[in-house]
N, C-alpha and C positions, 0 to 999 in steps of 0.2 A: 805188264808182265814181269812183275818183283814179287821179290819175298824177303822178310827179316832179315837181314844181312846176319851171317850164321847157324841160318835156321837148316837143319838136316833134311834130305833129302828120302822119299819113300821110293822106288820105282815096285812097280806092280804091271805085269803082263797080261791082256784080258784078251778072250775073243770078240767082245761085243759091247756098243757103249750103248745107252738107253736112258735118255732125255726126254723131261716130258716139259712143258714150258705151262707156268702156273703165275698168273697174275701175284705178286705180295707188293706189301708197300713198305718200303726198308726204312726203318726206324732210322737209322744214322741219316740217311738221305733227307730226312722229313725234318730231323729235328736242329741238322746244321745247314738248312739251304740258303741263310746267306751267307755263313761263311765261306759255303760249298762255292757259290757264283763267286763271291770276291776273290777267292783264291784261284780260282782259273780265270777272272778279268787279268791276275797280275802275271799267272802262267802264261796269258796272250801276252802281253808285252814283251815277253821274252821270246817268244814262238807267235808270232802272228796266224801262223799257217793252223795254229790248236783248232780244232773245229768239234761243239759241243754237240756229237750226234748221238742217239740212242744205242745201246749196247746191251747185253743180257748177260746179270753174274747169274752164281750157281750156288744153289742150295742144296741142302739134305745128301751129301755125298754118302753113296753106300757100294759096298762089293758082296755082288750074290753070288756064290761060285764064279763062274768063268763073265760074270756081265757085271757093269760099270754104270750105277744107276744115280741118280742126281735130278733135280729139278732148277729148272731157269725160270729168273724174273726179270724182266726189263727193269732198266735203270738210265742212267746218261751218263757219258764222258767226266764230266766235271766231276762227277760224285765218282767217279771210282777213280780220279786221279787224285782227289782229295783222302781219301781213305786210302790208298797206296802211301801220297808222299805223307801222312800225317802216322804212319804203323800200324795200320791197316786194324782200326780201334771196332772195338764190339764182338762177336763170335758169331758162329753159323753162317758167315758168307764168304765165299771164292773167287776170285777169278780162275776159270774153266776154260781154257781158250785150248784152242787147238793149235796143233805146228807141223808142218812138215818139215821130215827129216830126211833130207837129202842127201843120197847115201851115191858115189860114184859106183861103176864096176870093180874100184882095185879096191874097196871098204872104205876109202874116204869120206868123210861128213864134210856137205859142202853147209858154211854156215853165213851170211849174212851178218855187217854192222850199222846199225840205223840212224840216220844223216841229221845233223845237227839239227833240222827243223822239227824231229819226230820227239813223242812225249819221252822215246826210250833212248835221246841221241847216244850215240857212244856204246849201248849195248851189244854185245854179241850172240845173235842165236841163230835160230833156223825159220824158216818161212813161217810167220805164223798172225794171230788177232782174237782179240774180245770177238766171241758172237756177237751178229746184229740179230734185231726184229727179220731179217729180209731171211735169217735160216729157219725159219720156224714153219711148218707145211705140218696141217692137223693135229695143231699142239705137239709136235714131235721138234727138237731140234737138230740140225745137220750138221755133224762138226764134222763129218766127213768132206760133205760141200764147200764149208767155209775155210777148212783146209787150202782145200784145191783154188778157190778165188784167191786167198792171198797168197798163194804159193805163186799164180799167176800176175796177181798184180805188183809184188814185188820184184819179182825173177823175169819174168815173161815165159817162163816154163810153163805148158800147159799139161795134161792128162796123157798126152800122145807121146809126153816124152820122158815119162817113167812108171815104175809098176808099181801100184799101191800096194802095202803090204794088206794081208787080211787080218791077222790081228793088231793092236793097240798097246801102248805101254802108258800108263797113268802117274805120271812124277807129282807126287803131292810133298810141297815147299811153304809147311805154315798157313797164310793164305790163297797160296796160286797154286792151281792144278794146272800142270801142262799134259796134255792129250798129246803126245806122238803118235805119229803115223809115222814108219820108214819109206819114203819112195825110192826107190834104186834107178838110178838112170843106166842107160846101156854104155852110158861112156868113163871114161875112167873120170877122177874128181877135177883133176888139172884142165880137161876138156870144157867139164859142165862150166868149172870156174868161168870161163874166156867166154862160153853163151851167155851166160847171166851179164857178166860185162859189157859184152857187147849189148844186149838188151838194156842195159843199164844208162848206157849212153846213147838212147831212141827215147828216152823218159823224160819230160820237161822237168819236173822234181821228184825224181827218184825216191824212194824212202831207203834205200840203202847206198851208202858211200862206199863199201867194200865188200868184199868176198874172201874169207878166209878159210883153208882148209883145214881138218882136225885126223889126224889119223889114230892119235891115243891120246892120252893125258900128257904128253908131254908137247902137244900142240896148244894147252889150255892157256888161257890170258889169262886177267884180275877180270875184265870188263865182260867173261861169260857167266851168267846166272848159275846155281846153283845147281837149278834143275837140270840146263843142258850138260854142265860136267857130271852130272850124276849119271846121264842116262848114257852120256857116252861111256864111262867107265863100264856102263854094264855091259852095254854093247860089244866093249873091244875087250874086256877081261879075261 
């Protein structure tokens, strides 16, 4: 969940996303797959815990009036951590992931920083992941679902404890599209903060080490993406 360090930020507000999942076979994957294995044999060593599961980028991004159209191919871990740390080389492919944004009752953005053994240690954003193969129901993909799964498996926040928004904001960062969803919790942010930590420490290996609040940009760090201070600006402008 990178982009070109200085690469400008698009935000686009949609009512609808519409993902269709289409089998392709990604040139870069095919044509560097032993450099692709090597380089995440040496990424394990540094991160034992790296695990090479299947995941799904994004192709063909388009905006039809008010819908947010794209197609997903399967791929694997390695190949898109290689294409991230190497400049994310060749054109027409995304990372598409979805994030929840985790928004208190007083406007605070509850955000998340990811624990040294994660491929993104040290980042700061909000609940989010690469789609798997596991969202994908009649060639459709659910980045609404997969949202909510790792909103839950990071935080331990579930569905019952905030309101999804119904529209979508689409941050397009070079090669990563972050999908927001706003959830609003009924509690104020300093609240939600102390559940998630609490939850945080019921986790054998947590994937987040902290919880930071954002109320505007001048909450912003160096270590939050591009994208998340893009969309908060819009937000709180």
């Amino acid at each position: 969940m990178s982009a070109a360090p200085g690469t400008a930020a698009t935000v686009r507000e949609v009512g609808r996303l519409d993902f269709a999942f289409e089998p392709w076979d990604w040139p870069f994957a095919t044509a560097r797959r032993a450099d692709i294995d090597a380089h995440f044999a040496a990424a394990r060593v540094a991160r034992p815990e790296l695990f090479n599961g299947r995941i799904l980028l994004l192709r063909a991004p388009r905006h039809e009036g008010d819908v947010f159209r794209a197609s997903y191919f399967e791929s694997d871990f390695a190949s898109l951590l290689a294409w991230r740390d190497w400049g994310f080389p060749g054109t027409g492919v995304y990372n598409g992931f979805g994030m929840g944004a985790l928004r208190g009752s007083d406007g605070v953005f509850v955000l998340g920083e990811m624990a040294a053994h994660t491929a993104n240690a040290g980042r700061i954003y909000f609940p989010a992941g690469t789609p798997e193969p596991g969202d994908v129901a009649r060639n459709r993909v659910d980045i609404a679902g997969s949202v909510t799964r790792e909103v839950e498996e990071e935080t331990g926040l579930t569905r019952a404890d905030y309101l999804a928004a119904a529209r979508w904001h689409c941050v397009e960062t070079g090669a990563s599209i972050a999908l927001m969803r706003i959830l609003d919790c009924a509690e104020p942010g300093e609240a939600v903060k102390r559940r998630i930590e609490a939850a945080l420490r019921t986790q054998p290996a947590p994937e987040l080490a902290a919880i930071h609040l954002v109320r505007d940009r001048r909450d912003f760090l160096p270590s939050m993406p591009g994208f998340v201070t893009a969309f908060i600006d819009a937000m709180t402008e």
